[in-house]
N, C-alpha and C positions, 0 to 999 in steps of 0.2 A: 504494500500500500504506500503510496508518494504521500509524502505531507506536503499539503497548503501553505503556502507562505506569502505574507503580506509584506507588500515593497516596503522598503526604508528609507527615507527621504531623512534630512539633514537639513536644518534651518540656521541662518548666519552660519557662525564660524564653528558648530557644536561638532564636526567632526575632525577639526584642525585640533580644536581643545581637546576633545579625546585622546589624537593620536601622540600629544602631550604629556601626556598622562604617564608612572611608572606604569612598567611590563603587566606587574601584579593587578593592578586597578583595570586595567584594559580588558585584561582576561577576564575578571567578573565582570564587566559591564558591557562586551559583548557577548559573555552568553546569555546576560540579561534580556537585550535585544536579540538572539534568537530566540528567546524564548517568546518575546512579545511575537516577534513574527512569524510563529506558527501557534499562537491563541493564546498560551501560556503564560505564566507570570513568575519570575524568579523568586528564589525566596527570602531574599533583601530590599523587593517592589513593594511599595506602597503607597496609595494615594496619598500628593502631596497637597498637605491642608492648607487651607485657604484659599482652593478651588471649587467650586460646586462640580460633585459627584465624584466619580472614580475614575475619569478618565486622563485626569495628566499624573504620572506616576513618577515617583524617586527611587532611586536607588542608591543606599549609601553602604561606601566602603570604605573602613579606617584602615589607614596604612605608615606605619612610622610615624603615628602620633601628629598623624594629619588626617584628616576628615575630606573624600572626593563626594562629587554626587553627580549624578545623571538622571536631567528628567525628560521625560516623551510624555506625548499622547496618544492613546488610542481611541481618541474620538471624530476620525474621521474615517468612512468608508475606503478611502485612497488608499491608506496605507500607514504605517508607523511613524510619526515627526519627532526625531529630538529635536529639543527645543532648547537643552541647555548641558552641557558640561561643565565642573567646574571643582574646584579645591575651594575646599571650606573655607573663610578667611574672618565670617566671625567671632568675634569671644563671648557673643549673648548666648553661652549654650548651644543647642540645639536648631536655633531662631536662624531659618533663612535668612541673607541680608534683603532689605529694601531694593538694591540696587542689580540682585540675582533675582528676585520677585519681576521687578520690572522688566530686565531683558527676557526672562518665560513667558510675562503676559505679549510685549513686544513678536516675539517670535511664533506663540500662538496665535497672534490674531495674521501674522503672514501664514502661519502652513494652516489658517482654515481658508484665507484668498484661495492659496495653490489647491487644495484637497476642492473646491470651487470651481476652478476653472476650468471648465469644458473640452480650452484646447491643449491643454498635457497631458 
């Protein structure tokens, strides 16, 4: 039986920042995103709060006492959108920064234009 798998599309720079990333972090976070893209959900995903519903998800990985994270959506028919890579950089805890919120909502309101568009 062939698995299903939903394209993956990259919004700004979230696959530059990725490829950025230690060896270690990479390799959980893309099998994270294999697993988005054939239905599935890693078991480090979690919807990230301060969005309505379930569809744009986190993924965080500590590595040498640095905090990575990767979030996507899976709320459009198109296909899978990360929306954001990035190494933790604040000290409120746990607390997204303001300025990572921003470039997600930024980045989701372009890959729901593109998951839109007729002619891609």
């Amino acid at each position: 039986m062939e698995i299903q798998t939903k394209t993956l599309f990259w919004v700004g720079t979230s696959r530059k920042d990725l490829a950025a990333l230690p060896s270690e972090v990479k390799d959980v976070f893309g099998y994270a995103l294999y697993k988005a893209e054939i239905g599935s959900q890693h078991s480090h995903a979690k919807p990230l709060k301060g969005f309505n519903g379930n569809g744009v998800i986190e993924v965080v990985k500590s590595q040498l006492r640095s905090t990575y994270r990767l979030v996507y959506t899976t709320d459009f028919k198109k296909g899978i959108y990360v929306l954001h890579c990035f190494q933790k950089k604040s000290t409120d805890g746990i607390k997204t920064s303001q300025s990572d919120i921003n470039l997600i909502l930024i980045n989701y309101k372009s890959a729901k234009a593109h998951s839109q568009d007729t002619s891609k």
